[in-house]
N, C-alpha and C positions, 0 to 999 in steps of 0.2 A: 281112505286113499282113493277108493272107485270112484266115492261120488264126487271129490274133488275133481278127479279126472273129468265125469261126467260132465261136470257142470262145465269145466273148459270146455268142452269141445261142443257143448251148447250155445256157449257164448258165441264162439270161433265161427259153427257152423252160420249165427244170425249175422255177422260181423260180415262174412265170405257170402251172406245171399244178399246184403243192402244195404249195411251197415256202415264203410264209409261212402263221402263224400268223392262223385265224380268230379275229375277237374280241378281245375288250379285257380285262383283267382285272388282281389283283394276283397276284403270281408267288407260289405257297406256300414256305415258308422250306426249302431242300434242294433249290429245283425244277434238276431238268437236263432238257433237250430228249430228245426220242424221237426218234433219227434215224432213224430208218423213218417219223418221220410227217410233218405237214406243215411243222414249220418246221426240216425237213431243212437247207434252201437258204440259210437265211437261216443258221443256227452256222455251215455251212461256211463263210459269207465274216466272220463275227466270227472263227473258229477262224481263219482266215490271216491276217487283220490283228491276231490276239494273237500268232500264231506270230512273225511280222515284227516284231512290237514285242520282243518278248523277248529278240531278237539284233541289234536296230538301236543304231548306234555312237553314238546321244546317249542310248542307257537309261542312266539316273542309278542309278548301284548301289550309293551307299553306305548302310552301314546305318541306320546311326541315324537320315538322315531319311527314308528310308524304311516304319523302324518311328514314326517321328514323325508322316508324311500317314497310313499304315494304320491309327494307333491312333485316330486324329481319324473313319476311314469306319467302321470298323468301330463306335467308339463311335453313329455316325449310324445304320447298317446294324443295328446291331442280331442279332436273331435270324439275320441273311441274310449275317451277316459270312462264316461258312465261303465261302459260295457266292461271295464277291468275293474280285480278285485285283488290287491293285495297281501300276499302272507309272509312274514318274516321267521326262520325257523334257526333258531340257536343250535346250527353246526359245523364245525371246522372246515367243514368240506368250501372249494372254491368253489362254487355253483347259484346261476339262477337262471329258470326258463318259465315258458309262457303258454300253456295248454291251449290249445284249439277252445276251451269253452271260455277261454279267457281270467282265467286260475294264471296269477304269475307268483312266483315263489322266489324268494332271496334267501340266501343263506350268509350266516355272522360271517363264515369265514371268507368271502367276498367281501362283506363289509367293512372287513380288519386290512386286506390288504390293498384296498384302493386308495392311491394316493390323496384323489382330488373327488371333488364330484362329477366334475369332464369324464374322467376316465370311470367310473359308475355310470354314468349316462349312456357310455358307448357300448359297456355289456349292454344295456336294458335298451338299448338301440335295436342290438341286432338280434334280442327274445323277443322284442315287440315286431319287429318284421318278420317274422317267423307265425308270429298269431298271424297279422294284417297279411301277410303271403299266404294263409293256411295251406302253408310247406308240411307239416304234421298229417294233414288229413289227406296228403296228394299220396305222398309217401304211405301210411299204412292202407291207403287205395291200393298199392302198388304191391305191397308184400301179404294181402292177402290173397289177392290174383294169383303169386308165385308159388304158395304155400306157405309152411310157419305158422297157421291160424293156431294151435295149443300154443305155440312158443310164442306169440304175439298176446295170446291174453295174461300168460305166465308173465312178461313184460310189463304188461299194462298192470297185474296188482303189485309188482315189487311196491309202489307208492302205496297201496293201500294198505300193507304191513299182512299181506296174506299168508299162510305159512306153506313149504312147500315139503309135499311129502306130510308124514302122522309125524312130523320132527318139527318141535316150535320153534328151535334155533333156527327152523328154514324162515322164519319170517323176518324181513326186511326192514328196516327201519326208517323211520321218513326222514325228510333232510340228507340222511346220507347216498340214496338211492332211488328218493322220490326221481329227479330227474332223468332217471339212467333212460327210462321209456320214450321221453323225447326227444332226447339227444340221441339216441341212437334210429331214429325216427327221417334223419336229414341227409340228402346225398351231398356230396360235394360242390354240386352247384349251385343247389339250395344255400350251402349255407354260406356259397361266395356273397349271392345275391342277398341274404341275411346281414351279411358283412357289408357289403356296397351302399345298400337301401339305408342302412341303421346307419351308414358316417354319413350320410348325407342328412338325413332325419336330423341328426344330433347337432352338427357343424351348422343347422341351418337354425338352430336356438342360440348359435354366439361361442359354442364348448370350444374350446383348442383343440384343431384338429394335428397338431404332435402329439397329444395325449392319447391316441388310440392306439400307434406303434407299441405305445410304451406299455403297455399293456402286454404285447404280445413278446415284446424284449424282453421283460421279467417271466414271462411264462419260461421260454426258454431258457433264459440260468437257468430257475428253478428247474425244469427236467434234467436239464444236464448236471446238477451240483447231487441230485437225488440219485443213489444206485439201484434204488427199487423202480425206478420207473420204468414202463414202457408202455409202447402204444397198443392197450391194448383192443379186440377187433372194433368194440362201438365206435371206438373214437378214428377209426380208419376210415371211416367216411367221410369225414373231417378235412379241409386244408390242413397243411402243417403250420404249426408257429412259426415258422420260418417262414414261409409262403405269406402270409397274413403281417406280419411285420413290414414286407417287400409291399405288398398291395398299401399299405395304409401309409408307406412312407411316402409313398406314389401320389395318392388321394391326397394326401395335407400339405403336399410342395406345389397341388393345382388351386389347392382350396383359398394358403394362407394369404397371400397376396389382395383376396377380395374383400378382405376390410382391418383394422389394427384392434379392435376392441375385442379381442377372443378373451373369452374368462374362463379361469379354473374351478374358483366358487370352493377353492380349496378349505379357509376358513372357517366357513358354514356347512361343508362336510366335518370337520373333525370337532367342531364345535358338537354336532348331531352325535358322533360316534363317542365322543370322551368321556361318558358315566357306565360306558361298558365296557372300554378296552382293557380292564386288568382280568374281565372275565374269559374273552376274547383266546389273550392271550395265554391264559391259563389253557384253555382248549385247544392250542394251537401248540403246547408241551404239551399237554396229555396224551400226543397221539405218536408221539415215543418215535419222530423221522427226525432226527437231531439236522441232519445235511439240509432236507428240506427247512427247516427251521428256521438255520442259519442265513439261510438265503433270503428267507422273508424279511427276519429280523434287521438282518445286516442293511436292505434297500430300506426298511422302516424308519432305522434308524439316521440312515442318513436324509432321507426325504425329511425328516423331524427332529432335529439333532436336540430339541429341548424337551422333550417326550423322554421323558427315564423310563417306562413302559417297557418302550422298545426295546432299549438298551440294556435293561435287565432279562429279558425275552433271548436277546443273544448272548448272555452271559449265561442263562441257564443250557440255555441250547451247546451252548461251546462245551461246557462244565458236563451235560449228559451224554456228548457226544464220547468226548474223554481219550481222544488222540495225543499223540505227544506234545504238537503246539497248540494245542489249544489250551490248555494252563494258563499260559498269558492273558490268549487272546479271552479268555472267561474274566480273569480281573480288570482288564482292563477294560470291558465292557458292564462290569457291575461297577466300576470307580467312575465310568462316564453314566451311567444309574443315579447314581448318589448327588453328583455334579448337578442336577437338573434341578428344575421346582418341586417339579412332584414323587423329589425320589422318592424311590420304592422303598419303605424298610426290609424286605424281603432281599435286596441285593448283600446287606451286610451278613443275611445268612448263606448267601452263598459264598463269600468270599470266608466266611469261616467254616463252612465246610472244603472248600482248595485249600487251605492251609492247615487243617486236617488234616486231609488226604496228603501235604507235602514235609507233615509231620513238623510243624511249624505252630507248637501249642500256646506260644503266647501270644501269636500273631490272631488265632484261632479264637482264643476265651477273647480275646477284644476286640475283633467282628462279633460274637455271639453275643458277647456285653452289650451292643449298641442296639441290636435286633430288638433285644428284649427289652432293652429300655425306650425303643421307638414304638414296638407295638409288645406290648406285656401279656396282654390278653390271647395271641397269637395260638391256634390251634395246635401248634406244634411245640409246644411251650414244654410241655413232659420230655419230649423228643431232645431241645434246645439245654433242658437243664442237667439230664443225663450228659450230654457230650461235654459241659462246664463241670461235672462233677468227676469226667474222668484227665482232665485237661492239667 
């Protein structure tokens, strides 16, 4: 535990004599850091939490979409594309930001609920104005002046899955928390100007710029549908969703007028996403917020209404949520499952587990019937033949 200590406030102390970067500016196109100068301190802990991502066991490595989120930044990035390096990280979390060494980070659960490619454009809009602003490096210029230098390196390893305290459950895990360090890193008018910069960037490759509101209108259900939420202090530096909705409705009623060809590019986003959304969405249940869920589902499902995905995603979510009406509303979003191309065989086991539960066992063994003669081989097959056995 000393020498943990120790070492923070080594870093802290080189961090608080030179370490960041004075000043605010836009990065020139090729720029790389002088490690011999002042914002020595500050690469070193990008350079570890890039290093840590590149061999961490939820880095998503397949190609193609891969080359599908890179070709969407770089098209945003532009001239600065060399100098970015993309990493995609398989976790539910909504999240992606853009390190000062130019480390950008996506996570699935972004991936899962963006409508279109517009409205992913306009995240990775206002994480790439935030690199090109280095907003990051003005900012922890600023809080090591103030004090905070232990709690500021304690920040900077959440990404690098450091442990805190002789307790290895203090260690963080990437994807979930990697970000937390830069995002909490932005004042308020940073990250208007994030926001300003990035709809302007984005609106000027052709995106819809209504697509950016909408972005921030789904945020808002979503907090409001969810009881666990709230602001908690990182994200207080922050505009609110609300404030950001009003700006961006503002921004796209000056914008649309100045040409008819705006694209969503929605097709060739869900095209890029559809060999991963059942995993997705399994992760997106696994994290046991039924209300938040529901809200996801429910905008997915109607943004996609022939995506059975979806719609079994709010049928599980109704079904674990397990309020009075929701009974209904679980079958009738596993019957709108089934209805689709790609129903899910997994809807018919949820609709016999509801009639289970509503003591309705004929109705029950002939949902389970179907399950298992859709997918036989089904992991839960033990599970499946037990409840036929007591039926």
């Amino acid at each position: 535990m000393r020498r943990r200590i120790a070492a923070a406030l080594c870093c802290a102390a080189w961090l608080s004599a030179g370490g960041v970067a004075q000043g605010q500016g836009t990065l020139p196109p090729g720029y790389s850091s002088d490690m011999s100068g002042e914002e020595a301190g500050i690469w070193m802990l990008t350079d570890k939490q890039e290093a840590a991502t590149k061999t961490a066991p939820n880095l998503v490595r397949d190609e193609k979409l891969n080359a599908y989120v890179s070709g969407v930044i770089c098209r945003l990035a532009g001239e600065y594309c060399p100098s970015i390096r993309v990493y995609i990280l398989d976790t539910p979390n909504w999240n992606a930001f853009a390190s000062p060494n130019g480390m950008v980070v996506v996570n699935t659960g972004l991936l899962l609920q963006m409508k279109n490619e517009a409205q992913f454009a306009f995240v990775l809009g206002h994480e790439i104005t935030h690199y090109l602003h280095r907003h990051s490096l003005e900012e922890l210029r600023k809080q090591v002046n103030t004090a905070g230098l232990v709690n500021i390196y304690a920040l900077a390893m959440f990404g690098v899955g450091v442990a805190v305290g002789d307790d290895p459950s203090g260690a963080i895990s990437l994807g979930q928390d990697l970000g937390r360090f830069w995002i909490s890193a932005f004042s308020r008018d940073e990250e208007r100007d994030a926001d300003r910069s990035g709809f302007a960037r984005v609106t000027s490759l052709g995106y819809a710029p209504n697509e950016a509101s909408a972005i921030w209108t789904d945020m808002v259900a979503q907090n409001k549908a969810d009881p666990r939420y709230s602001r908690i202090v990182f994200l207080d530096t922050h505009p609110s969703p609300e404030e950001r909705v009003e700006n961006n409705v503002k921004w796209a009623a000056e914008a649309l007028p100045s040409r008819s060809d705006w694209v969503t590019n929605e097709d060739a986003y869900h095209a890029a996403m559809a060999p991963f959304l059942r995993r997705w969405v399994e992760e997106e249940l696994a994290l046991a917020h039924p209300d938040r869920s529901i809200v996801i589902f429910r905008r997915l499902a109607q943004n996609m209404p022939s995506q059975g995905l979806y719609h079994f995603g709010l049928g599980e979510a109704y079904r674990k949520r397990h309020q009075k009406p929701d009974e209904a509303s679980a079958e009738k979003a596993y019957r709108a499952a089934l209805a689709c191309p790609d129903a899910p065989p997994e809807a018919w086991r949820g609709l016999g587990l509801l009639a289970m539960r509503a003591g309705e066992s004929a109705k029950a063994k002939d949902a389970f019937t179907n399950y298992q003669a859709k997918l036989p081989n089904a992991s839960d097959k033990a599970m499946i033949d037990f409840y036929l056995s007591q039926l």
